[in-house]
N, C-alpha and C positions, 0 to 999 in steps of 0.2 A: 504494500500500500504506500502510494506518494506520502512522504511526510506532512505536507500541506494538508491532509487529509488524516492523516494521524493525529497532527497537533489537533484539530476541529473536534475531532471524536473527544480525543482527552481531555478538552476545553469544556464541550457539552454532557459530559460526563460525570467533571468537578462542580457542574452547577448543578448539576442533580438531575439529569433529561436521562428520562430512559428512552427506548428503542421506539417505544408507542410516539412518543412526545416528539423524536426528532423525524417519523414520519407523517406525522399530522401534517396536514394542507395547510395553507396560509390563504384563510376565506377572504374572496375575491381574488384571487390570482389569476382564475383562469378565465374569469369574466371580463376579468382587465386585459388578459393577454389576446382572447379572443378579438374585443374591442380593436386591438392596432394591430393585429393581423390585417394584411395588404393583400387581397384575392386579385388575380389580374384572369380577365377571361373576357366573353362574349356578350355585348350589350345589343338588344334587339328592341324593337319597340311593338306593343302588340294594340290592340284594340280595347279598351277595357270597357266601352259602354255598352256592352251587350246584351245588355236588362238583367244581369244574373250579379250576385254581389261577391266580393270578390271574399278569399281564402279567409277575410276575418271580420266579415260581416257586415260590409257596408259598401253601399254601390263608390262608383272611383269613377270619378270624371276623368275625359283624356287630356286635358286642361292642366291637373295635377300632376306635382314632380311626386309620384307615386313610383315604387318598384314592385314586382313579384322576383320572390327568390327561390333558386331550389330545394323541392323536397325537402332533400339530404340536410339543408339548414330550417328551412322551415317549422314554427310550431307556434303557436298563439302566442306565446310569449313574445316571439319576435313582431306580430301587430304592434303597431307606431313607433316601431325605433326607427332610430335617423341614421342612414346611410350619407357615404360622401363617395362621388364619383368620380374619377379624374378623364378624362380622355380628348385628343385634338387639341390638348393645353387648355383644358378647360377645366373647371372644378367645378360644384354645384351641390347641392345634398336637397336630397327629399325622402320619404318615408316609405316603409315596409306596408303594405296592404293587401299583398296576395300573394298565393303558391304558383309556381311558375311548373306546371307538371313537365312542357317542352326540354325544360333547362335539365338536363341529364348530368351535365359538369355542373359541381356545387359551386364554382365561379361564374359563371356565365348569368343572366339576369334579365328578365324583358321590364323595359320604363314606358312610361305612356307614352304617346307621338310628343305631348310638348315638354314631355322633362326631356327624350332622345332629341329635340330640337335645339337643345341650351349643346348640343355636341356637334351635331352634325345633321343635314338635311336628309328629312323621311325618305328621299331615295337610296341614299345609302344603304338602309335596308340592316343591316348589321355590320358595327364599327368593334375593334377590340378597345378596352378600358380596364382601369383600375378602381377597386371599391373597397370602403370599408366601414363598419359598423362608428361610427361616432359616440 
């Protein structure tokens, strides 16, 4: 064992940490870590006025800088958190509203036509970007 890691053990040892105490989580860690994780993938823009309401329960105008994300990150919890998106040197944030069942890469993500407009024009069609939980 590195000594750097010897001395720790024997440091955490003489204050009295047993083996439980020094594997114990450090609550909110991984909420935070989550948070500035930097996803880079597929931004698409879809249709959201379709009369049906979206993944958390509330119709979404295409007007709104709304996201749907993938499954794989999806769950009520994530309803109205703030996203920030980077792409075409552009930044902008708007909010989680729906499940995005197309997005198969848990990076990838469809925006309404007018949050995908703050990036680039509807015929683009699909631009690559950077996103992350704010």
């Amino acid at each position: 064992m590195p000594r750097f890691f010897t001395q720790l053990l024997a440091l955490a040892l003489a204050a009295g940490m047993t083996g439980e105490a020094l594997s114990m989580p450090v609550e909110g860690t991984v909420t935070e870590l989550a948070k500035r994780q930097i996803r880079t993938g597929r931004l698409s823009w879809q249709d959201f006025e379709t009369g049906n309401a979206g993944a958390c329960g509330r119709f979404i105008r295409n007007s709104e800088f709304a996201v749907a994300i993938s499954p794989a990150l999806f769950s009520q919890s994530q309803c109205g958190k703030i996203i920030q998106i980077t792409a075409n040197g552009r930044t902008a944030q708007g909010v989680v509203l729906d499940s995005c069942p197309t997005c198969t890469d848990p990076n990838n993500i469809d925006l309404t036509p007018g949050f995908f407009q703050a990036f680039a024009n509807l015929q683009a069609g699909v631009i690559q970007g950077s996103w992350q939980f704010v």
